[in-house]
N, C-alpha and C positions, 0 to 999 in steps of 0.2 A: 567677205564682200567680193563680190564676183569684178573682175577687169571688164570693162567693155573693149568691142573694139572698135577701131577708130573705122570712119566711114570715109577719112580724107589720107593725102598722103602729108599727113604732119610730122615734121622732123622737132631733132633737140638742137633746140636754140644752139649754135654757135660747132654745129656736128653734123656729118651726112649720114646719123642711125636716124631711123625712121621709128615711130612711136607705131607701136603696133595694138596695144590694147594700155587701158589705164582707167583707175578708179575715181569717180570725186573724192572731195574732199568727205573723212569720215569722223567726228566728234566726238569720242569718247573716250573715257579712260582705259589706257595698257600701258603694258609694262615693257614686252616682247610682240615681236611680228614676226613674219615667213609669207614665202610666198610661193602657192603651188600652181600645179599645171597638169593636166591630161597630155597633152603634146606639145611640144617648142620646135621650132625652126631652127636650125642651124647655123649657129651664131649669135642667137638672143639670150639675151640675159634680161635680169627682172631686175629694177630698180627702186628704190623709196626714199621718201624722206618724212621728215615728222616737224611738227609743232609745238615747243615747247614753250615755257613762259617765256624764254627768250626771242621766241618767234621761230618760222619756217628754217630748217635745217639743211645743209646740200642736201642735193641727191645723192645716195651710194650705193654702187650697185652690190648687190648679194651673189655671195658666192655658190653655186649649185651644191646641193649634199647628196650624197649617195642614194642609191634606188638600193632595194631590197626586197628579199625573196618573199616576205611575207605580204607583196601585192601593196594595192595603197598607190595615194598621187605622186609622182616627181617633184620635186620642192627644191628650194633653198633651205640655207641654215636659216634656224630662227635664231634671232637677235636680239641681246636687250638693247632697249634704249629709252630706259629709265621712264620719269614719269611726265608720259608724252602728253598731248591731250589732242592731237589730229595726225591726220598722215593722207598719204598720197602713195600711190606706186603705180607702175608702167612697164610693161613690154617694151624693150627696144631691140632692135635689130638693124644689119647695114643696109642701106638704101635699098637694095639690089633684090631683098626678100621681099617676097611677094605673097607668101602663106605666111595667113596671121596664125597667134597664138590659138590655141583652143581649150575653152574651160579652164583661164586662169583665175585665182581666185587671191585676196589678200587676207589671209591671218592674223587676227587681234588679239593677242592673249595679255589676261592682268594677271599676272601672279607676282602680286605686291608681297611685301616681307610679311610674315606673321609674327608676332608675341613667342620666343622662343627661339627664333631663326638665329644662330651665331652662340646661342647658350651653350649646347654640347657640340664642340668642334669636333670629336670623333671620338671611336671607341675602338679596343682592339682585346683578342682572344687572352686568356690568360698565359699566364708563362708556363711550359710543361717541358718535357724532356730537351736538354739543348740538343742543336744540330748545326751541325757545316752550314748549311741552308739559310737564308735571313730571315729575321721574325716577320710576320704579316705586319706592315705598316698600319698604324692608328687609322680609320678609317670611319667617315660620317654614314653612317647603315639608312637605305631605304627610311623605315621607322623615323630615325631623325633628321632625315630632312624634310618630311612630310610628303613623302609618294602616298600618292589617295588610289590605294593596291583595288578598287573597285575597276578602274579604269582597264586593266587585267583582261576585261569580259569585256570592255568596250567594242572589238572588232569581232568580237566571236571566241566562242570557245578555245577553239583551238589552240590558243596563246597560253593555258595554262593546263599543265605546269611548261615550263620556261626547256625549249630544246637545246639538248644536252650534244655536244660534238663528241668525238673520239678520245680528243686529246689536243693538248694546246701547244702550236709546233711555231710559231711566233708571233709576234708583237705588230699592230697597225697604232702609227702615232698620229694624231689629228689635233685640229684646232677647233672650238666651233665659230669663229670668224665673226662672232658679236662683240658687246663692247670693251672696251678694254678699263674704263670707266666707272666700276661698281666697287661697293664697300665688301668688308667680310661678311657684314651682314645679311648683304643682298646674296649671298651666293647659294643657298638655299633657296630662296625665292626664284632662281633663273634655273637652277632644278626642276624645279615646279613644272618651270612653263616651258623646257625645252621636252619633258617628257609629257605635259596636254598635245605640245604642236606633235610631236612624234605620233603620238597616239591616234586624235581629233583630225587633226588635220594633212598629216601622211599617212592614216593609214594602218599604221604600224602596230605589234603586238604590245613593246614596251618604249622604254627609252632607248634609242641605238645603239649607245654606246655600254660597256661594260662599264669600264669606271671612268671619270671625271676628275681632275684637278683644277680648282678655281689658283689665282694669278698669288696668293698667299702662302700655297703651298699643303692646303686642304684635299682632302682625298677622300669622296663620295662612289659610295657603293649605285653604279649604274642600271643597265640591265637585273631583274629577278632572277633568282635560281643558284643564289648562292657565288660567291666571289671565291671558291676555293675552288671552282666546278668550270671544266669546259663550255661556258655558255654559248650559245651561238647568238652572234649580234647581227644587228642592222648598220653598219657605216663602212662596208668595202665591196659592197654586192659576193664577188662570184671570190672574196678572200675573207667572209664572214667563217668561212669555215676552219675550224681549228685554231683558231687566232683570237687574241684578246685584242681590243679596240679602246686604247685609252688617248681621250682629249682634254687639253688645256684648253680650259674658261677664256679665249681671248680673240684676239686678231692678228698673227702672228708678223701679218705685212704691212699692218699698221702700228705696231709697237713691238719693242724687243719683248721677247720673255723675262720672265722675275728670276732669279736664282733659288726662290724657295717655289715655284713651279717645275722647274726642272729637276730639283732633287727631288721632289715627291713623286716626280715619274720615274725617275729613276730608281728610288725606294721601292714600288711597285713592280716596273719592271724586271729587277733583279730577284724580289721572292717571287714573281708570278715563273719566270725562268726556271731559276734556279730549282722550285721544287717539280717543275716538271721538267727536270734533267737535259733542262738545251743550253746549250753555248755562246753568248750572245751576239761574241763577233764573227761567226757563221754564218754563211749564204746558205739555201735551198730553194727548194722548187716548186712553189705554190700555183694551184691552177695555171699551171702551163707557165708560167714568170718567172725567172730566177733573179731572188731578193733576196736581201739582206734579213738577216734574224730579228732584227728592230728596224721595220721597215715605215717610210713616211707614206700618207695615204696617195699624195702622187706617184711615187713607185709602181703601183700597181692599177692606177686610173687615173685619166685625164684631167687631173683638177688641180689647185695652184695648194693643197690643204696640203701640210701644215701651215702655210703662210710661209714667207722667204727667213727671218731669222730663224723659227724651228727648224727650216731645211739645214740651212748652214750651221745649226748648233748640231746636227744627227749625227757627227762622228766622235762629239765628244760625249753623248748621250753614251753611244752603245759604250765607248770606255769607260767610262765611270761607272755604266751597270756593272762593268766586267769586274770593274776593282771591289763593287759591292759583291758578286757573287765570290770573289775568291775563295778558292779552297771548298767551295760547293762539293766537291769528287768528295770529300773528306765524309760523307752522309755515312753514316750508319747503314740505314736502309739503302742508298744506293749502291753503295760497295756489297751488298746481299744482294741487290738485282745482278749486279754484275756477275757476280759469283752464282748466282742460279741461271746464267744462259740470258739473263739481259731483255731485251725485244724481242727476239727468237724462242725465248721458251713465255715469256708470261706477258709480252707485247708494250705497246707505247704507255708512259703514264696516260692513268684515265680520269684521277685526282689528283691532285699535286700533294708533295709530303706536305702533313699540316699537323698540330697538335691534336691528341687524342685520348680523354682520359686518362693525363697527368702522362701519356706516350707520346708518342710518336706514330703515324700510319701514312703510308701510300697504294691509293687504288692503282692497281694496271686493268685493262683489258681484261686478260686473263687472272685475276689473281688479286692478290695485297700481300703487302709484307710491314709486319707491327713491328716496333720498337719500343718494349717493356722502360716500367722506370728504371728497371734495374741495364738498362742499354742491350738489349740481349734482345735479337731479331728472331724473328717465327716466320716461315712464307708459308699462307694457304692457299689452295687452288680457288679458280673462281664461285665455284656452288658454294664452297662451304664459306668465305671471304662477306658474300653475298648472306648468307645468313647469319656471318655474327656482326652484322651491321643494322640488322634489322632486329624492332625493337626494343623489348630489354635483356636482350643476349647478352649485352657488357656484365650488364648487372646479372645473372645467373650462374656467368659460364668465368668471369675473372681473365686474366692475361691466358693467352697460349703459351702452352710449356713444353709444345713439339712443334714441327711445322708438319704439315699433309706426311703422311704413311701410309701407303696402299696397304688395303686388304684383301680378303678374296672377294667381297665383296664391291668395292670402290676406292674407299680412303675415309681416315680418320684424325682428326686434329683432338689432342688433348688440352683441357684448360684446368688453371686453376680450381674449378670446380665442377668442372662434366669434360662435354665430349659433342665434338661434331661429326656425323657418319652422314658419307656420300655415296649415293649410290644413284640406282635407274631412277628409282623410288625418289629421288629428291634428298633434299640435306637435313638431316632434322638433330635436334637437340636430346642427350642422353645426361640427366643431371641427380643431386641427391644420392639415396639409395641405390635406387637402379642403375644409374654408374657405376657406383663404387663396387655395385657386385659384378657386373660387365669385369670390371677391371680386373677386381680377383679370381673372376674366372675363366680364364681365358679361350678355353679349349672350348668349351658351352658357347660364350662370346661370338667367337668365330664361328660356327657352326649355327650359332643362332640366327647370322646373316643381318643388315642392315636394317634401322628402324624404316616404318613405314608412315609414323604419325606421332606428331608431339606426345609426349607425356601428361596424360589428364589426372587430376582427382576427383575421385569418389566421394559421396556425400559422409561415408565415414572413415576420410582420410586413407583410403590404398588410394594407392600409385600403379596409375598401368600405362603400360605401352606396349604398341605393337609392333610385330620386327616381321621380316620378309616369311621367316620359319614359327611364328609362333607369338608368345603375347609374355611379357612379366609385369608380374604384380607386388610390391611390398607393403605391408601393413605391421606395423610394431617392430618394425627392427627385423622381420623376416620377410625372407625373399621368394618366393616361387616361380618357377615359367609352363606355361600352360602349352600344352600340345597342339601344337596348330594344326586342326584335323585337315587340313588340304596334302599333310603327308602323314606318316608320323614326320614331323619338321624337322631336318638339318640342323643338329645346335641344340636343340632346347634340351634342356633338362631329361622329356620323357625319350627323346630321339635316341641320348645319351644311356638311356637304363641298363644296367650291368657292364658299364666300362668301370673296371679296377685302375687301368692306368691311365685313365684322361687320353688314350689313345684316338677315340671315339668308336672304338669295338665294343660290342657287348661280349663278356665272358661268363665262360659257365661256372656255376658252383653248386657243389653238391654237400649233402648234409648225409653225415654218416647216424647208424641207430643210438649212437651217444651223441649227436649235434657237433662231433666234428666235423670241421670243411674244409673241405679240397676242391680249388678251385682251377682253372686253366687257361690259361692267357690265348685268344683266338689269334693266330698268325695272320699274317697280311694276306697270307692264300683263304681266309675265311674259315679255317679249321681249327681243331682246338690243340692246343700246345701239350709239354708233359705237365702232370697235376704239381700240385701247389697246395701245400700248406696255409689254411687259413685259423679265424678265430674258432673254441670252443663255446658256442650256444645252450650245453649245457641240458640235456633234456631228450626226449627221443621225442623228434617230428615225421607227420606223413608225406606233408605239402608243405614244398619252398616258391619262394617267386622275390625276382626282384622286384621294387617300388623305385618309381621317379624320384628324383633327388628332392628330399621334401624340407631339411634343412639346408639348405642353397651352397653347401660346400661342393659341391661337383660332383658329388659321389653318389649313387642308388642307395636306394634303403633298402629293406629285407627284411618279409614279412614270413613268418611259418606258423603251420598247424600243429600242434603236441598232440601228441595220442589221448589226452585226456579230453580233447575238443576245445580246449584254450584257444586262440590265436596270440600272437605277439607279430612282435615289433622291434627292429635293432635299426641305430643310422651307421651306415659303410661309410668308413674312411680310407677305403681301395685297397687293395694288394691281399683282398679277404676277409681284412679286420673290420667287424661287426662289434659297435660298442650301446650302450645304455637300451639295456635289453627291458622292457614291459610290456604289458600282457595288453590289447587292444580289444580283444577280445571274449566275454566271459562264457562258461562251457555250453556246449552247443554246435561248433561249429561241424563238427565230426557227421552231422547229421548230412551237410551238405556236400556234394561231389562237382568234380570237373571247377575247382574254385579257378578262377583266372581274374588277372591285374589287367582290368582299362585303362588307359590314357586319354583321360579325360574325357568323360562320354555328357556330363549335363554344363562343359565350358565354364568352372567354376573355379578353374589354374588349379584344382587337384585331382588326383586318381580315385578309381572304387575298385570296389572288387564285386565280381557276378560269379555267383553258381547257381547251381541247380538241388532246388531241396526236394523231400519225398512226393510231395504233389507233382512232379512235372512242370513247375515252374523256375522259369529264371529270374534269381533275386539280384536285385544291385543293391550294395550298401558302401556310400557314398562316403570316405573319410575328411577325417580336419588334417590340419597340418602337421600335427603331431601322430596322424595314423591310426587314430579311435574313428570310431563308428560316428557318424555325426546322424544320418536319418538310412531307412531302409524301405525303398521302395521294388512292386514288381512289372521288370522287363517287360516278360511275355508268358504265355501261360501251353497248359499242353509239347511243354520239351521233355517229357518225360523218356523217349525213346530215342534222343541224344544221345551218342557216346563217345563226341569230349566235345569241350568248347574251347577257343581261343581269338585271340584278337591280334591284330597288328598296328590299329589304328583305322586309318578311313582307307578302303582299298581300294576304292570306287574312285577316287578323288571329287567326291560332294560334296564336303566341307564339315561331314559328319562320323561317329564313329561307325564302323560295322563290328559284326561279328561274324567268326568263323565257327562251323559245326558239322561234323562228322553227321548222316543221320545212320538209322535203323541197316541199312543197307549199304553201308560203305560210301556215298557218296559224301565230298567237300562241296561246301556251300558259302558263298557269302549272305550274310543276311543283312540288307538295309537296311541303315539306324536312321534316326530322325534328329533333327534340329531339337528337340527336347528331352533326347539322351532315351531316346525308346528304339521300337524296331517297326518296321510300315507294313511287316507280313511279306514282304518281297524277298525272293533272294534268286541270285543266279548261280548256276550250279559250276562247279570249278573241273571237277574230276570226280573217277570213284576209284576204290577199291583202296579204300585208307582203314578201312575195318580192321589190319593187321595191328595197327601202332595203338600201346596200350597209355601213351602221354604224346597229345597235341599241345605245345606253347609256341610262344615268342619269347625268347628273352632278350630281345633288343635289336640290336642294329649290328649284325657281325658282320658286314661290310663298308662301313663306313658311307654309306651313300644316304643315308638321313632316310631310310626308310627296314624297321622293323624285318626280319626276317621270320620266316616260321620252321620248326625244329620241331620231329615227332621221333618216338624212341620208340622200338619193338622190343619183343619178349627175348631175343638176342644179347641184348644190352648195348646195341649200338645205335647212336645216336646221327642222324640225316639232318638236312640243312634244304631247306626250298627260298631259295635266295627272293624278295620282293621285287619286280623289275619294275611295282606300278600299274596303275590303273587294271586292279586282278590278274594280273599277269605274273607266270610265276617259273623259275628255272627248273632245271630237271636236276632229281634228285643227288644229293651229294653227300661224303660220309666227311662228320663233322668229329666223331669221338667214336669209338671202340670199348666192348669190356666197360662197361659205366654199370653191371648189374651188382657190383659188389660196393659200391660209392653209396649207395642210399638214395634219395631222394634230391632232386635235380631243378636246379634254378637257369 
């Protein structure tokens, strides 16, 4: 109901303030009033009284409440005053004023009790890990005291979800200055209607205050967005910021306070402190004010709020918080902050320590640090903190069982059941399977560089994910990683082909006319060491070549031709030794020349092998996991004037495999492959006068730099190294091995 204003100069009976706007008389049922304004004069205050059965009530004036950032009218506190049945209010001001009020208005809310109001007096979090720190006080949640959360959207959008501050660096105490006169019952019900007027008739996003204590000693969850969380409030304007705002249900200068209201503040205030690691009887510096840690709302603005006894009660409030926090320092989690560099390395609390899945956790800024059941702290940085908070990460990943470890990549947190990896790439989840082989392998692992994308399933159960260098996949308890053709990739499996020592060099090995091998460890200069005793194969072979690691132990496999045209199969378990030797292949293959191992050309997370059969055509025959033939289709047709083929992966850097080939005249060629493991007829020419070397391969990566090298050998028996630099680009030649014509046949 809008004030008018007055058209005379009418004063209050038995006073020289002058009545500057006022309402008739208004008949209806409330419970609570307020009274707002567009603009007030200096000096004026807004005054009411009401009508109850008893008849017309004094006048009394209202106390102004705070303005706030979220826009909305200037107001008074709203007030209960029970079950009114008329009212009245007025603008006054001292004689001397001469601008009237503008667009005042008087506020009628009924928020009578409901059925239920006073049933559940509060509720509080379960008990989980103890701590120095004090438990969250019993508290009446939104939910039960009937916030109608529609109201949320009342002023617009923008109100939800509920703004979140930094961190909460102290305490604003308040009164709300209505009646002192209500039941337990009612105290729910002035809930109600302190957050309609808030809303409706200030303006406002939500209720201003964070939390509320009625005169009982009850403790109602205020403000949305979680009572554990920096919320930012409306009840101290320009000190809403980083500060918790809690008021007692009363009139603090018109009645002393209860002794079970001020404990229940102080209950409050000491775990709202306590777990965001402040000190109670400390001063600082808020918007430009230097206050007190538990400061009254007059402190920092011109208003009489908390009322005169809360004033004078305030220095035995912040002692008694103090004696409630003691021994706080003693936190688990805080003595880890302390010990990790504090605010300096991982910033202000940004959640207060609270229970957490039968733990303990505290957000900072930068970070969090858990507190296991078993008492046992873990600190992660912020990415990865950040996503095991999100969704069902608890439930996949279990407690941390390290805190943050840098990698070459980023960093990695290990859990009870996976693994969180941070990188450019974002933070993503490594669990099941595919961790557990991460783990075991390390060398791969690391090389293999950071995930790039959650772990999906397949409609028939494989597990794949993607990582920076490439993709792994497991199905039945095996593992493989697929060549991510944007290199041969850093890390993976096929990256790694012919490393003996998990060094991530590729070595050479050769097969003598009996299927002895002698192998040689590539030095750090990229050449090949003295020979090396390996396994007997058992057999006279033409053609050797390593295969990608196809049973996921770290190691290449190792394919060869027998002179009967057999192909086989053995898996490396490194330092040369080649065990569970079968035959992959039945006779025939003798027919085909220039046989060469791809890395993955149809993206199927396994290898094939292409040669060249008597038509001039290039055949691919695509294996399983165990290194049998699984289908056999053809490349390209017309290579019959080819004389050698090899691959390194995608040279081009397109995302595809190529191949390399010698032709009729000595020139090297890349040949562009396709996205469905073909060739497009294109190639660019590299160099010529390769026509000497009577074996073109790769056998891996002898330099460690995640990309394939290519190796050709002459009739000399000395063995060259053309180091990969990338994108077809290639070093100048280099001697990798000597004397290798008496070794046999060469991997």
């Amino acid at each position: 109901m809008d004030l008018v204003p007055s058209t005379t100069a009418t004063t209050v009976p038995g006073t020289t303030q002058r009545i500057l706007a006022a309402t008739p008389t208004t008949s209806r049922e409330f419970t609570m009033l307020g009274v707002t304004w567009q603009t007030m004069p200096a000096g004026a205050s807004a005054q009411v009284r009401v009508r109850t059965a008893a008849g017309w009530q004094a006048w009394q004036t209202l106390q102004n409440e705070a303005t706030s950032n979220e826009g909305g009218r200037q107001g008074t506190e709203a007030v209960h005053v029970g079950d009114a049945i008329a009212a009245e209010a007025r603008i006054v001001a001292p004689a001397t004023t001469t601008v009237r009020s503008t667009g005042a208005r008087l506020s009628l809310i009924d928020s009578r009790v409901l059925e239920g109001d006073g049933a559940s007096r509060a509720t509080v979090q379960a008990a989980a890990t103890s701590s120095a720190v004090p438990a969250q006080p019993s508290m009446v949640t939104r939910a039960e005291w009937g916030a109608d959360e529609s109201l949320l959207s009342y002023n617009g959008a923008g109100c939800v979800p509920a703004s979140i501050d930094t961190t909460i660096k102290a305490a604003i105490v308040h009164h709300t200055a209505g009646t002192n006169s209500y039941t337990a019952s009612q105290s729910a019900s002035i809930m109600r209607g302190i957050y309609a007027y808030h809303v409706k008739d200030r303006g406002w996003c939500d209720i201003g205050y964070n939390i509320l204590v009625d005169k009982y000693g009850t403790i109602f969850e205020g403000r949305h967005g979680g009572v554990v969380n920096p919320v930012h409030g409306a009840h101290a304007t320009s000190w809403n910021t980083d500060t918790v705002g809690v008021s007692v249900m009363m009139n603090s200068s018109q009645a002393k306070q209860s002794p079970e209201a001020m404990s229940a503040v102080s209950r409050i205030l000491a775990w709202k402190l306590a777990g965001n690691y402040r000190t109670p009887t400390s001063t600082l510096t808020l918007a430009g004010k230097s206050i007190n840690r538990i400061a009254r709302h007059g402190d920092v603005m011109s208003t009489s709020c908390p009322g005169t006894n809360i004033t004078a009660y305030m220095p035995t409030l912040r002692q008694d918080v103090a004696n409630r926090m003691s021994g706080w320092q003693n936190s688990l989690i805080y003595k880890a902050y302390v010990g990790a560099g504090g605010e300096a390395k991982l910033g202000p609390v940004h959640v207060m320590e609270r229970p957490w899945n039968g733990g303990r956790t505290t957000t900072f800024t930068n970070g969090g640090i858990y507190q296991t059941p078993e008492n046992v702290t873990r600190q992660l940085n912020k990415s990865a903190d950040a996503r095991y908070r999100t969704g069902d990460s608890f439930a996949q990943l279990g407690w941390p069982t390290t805190s943050t470890t840098t990698t070459a990549y980023g960093s990695v947190v290990r859990f009870q059941k996976g693994s969180i990896h941070t990188s450019a790439k974002g933070s993503f989840l490594t669990v099941l399977v595919i961790d557990a082989w991460l783990r075991a392998n390390p060398a791969q692992a690391t090389a293999l560089g950071a995930p790039t994308a959650a772990m999906t399933r397949g409609s028939d159960g494989t597990l794949y994910q993607s990582f920076v260098n490439g993709k792994v996949r497991s199905l039945n308890g095996r593992t493989t990683v697929t060549l991510n053709t944007s290199a041969p990739a850093t890390g993976n499996n096929m990256a790694l082909m012919g490393d003996q020592t998990k060094d991530r060099r590729a070595d050479i090995v050769a097969a003598s006319s009996t299927g002895k091998l002698t192998w040689f460890i590539t030095t750090t200069t990229g050449v090949a060491g003295s020979p090396r005793s390996g396994s007997e194969l058992k057999g006279s072979y033409d053609w050797l070549s390593h295969v990608p690691d196809a049973d996921g132990d770290g190691y290449s496999e190792l394919v060869a031709r027998r002179s009967d045209g057999t192909l086989w199969a053995w898996n490396g378990r490194g330092q040369g030794q080649y065990v569970n030797a079968h035959m992959i292949g039945i006779r025939g293959w003798n027919t085909l020349r220039d046989l060469t191992v791809i890395p993955d050309m149809t993206h199927d997370g396994l290898p094939e092998i292409v040669g060249l059969n008597p038509q001039g055509s290039l055949v691919r025959y695509d294996l399983r996991r165990d290194l049998s033939v699984m289908r056999t289709s053809t490349v390209i047709t017309g290579w019959g004037s080819m004389k050698q083929i090899a691959t390194v992966g995608d040279v081009r850097s397109a995302g595809v495999v190529d191949i390399l080939a010698v032709d009729a005249n000595g020139y090297l060629s890349t040949y562009h492959g396709t996205a469905q493991g073909g060739l497009s007829g294109q190639r660019t020419v590299i160099s010529r006068g390769w026509h000497p070397y009577v074996d073109l391969r790769s056998s891996g990566d002898h330099d460690a730099d995640g990309r394939w090298d290519l190796v050709a050998r002459g009739t000399t028996g000395n063995m060259y190294k053309y180091r990969n630099l990338g994108n077809n680009s290639w070093s100048v030649r280099q001697v990798m091995a000597t004397n290798l014509e008496s070794r046999g046949v060469l991997a």
